[in-house]
C-alpha positions in Angstrom: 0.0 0.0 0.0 1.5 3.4 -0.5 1.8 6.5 1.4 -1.1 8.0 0.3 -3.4 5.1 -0.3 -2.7 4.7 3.7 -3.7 8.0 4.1 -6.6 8.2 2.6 -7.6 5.1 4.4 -6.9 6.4 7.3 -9.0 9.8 6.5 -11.8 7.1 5.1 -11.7 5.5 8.3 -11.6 8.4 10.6 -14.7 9.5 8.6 -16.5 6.7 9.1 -16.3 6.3 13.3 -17.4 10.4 13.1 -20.8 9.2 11.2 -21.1 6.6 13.8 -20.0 9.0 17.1 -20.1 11.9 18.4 -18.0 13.3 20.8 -19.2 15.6 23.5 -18.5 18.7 21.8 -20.1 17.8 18.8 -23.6 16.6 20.2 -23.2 20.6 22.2 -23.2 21.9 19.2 -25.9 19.6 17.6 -28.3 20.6 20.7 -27.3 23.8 21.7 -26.2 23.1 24.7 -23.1 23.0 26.8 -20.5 20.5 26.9 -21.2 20.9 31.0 -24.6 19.9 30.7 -24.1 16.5 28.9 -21.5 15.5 31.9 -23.9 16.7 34.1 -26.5 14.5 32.3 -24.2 11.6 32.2 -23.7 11.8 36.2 -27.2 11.9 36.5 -27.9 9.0 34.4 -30.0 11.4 32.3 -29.5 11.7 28.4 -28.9 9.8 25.7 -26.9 6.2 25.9 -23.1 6.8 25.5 -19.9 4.6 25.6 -16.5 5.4 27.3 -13.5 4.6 24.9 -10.2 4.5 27.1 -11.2 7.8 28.9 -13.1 9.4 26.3 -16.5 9.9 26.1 -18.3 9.6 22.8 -22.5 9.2 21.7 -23.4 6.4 19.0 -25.5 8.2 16.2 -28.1 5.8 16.9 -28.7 6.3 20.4 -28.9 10.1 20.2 -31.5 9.9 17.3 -33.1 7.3 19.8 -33.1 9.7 22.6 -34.1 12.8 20.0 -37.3 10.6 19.2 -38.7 9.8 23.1 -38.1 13.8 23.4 -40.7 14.1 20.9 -43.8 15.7 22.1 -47.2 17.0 20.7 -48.7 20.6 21.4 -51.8 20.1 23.6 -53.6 22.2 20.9 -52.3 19.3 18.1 -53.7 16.9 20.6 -57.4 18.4 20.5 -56.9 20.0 23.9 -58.6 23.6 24.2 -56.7 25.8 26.8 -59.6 27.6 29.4 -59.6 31.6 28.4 -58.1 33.0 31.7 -61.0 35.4 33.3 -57.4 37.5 34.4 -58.2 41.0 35.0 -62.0 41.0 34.5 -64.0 41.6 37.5 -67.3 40.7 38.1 
């Protein structure tokens, strides 16, 4: 194999495990949210699935997309509910 077969390989490859994972900085950024937050998650047991590699921390693509989909709610109004007109500020 030559030099740059090996390296592209190698950039194949790395390619690859980033479609599969992502590290805690990149979910942040795909949620908005802070690097901080996910640890905090993680040490609550909260949050989507992840794996510990050595002593990094990284998400499978498939459990966050699982974990997007239970966070998946309906508007009450999508569910048929009618919110009561608050009577606020009228007197009687």
């Amino acid at each position: 194999m030559s030099a740059r077969s090996t390296l592209d390989y190698a950039e194949g490859d790395r390619r690859l495990r980033r479609l599969r994972h992502l590290h805690q900085l990149e979910l942040a950024l795909r949620w908005n949210v802070s690097p901080r937050t996910l640890e905090r998650w993680r040490w609550l047991g909260q949050g989507p699935r992840f794996l510990k590699l050595g002593g990094r921390v990284v998400y499978r693509v498939e459990d966050v997309e699982a974990f997007e989909a239970q966070q998946l709610r309906a508007s009450r109004a999508a569910l048929g509910y009618a919110e009561p007109k608050s009577n606020r500020g009228v007197t009687a």
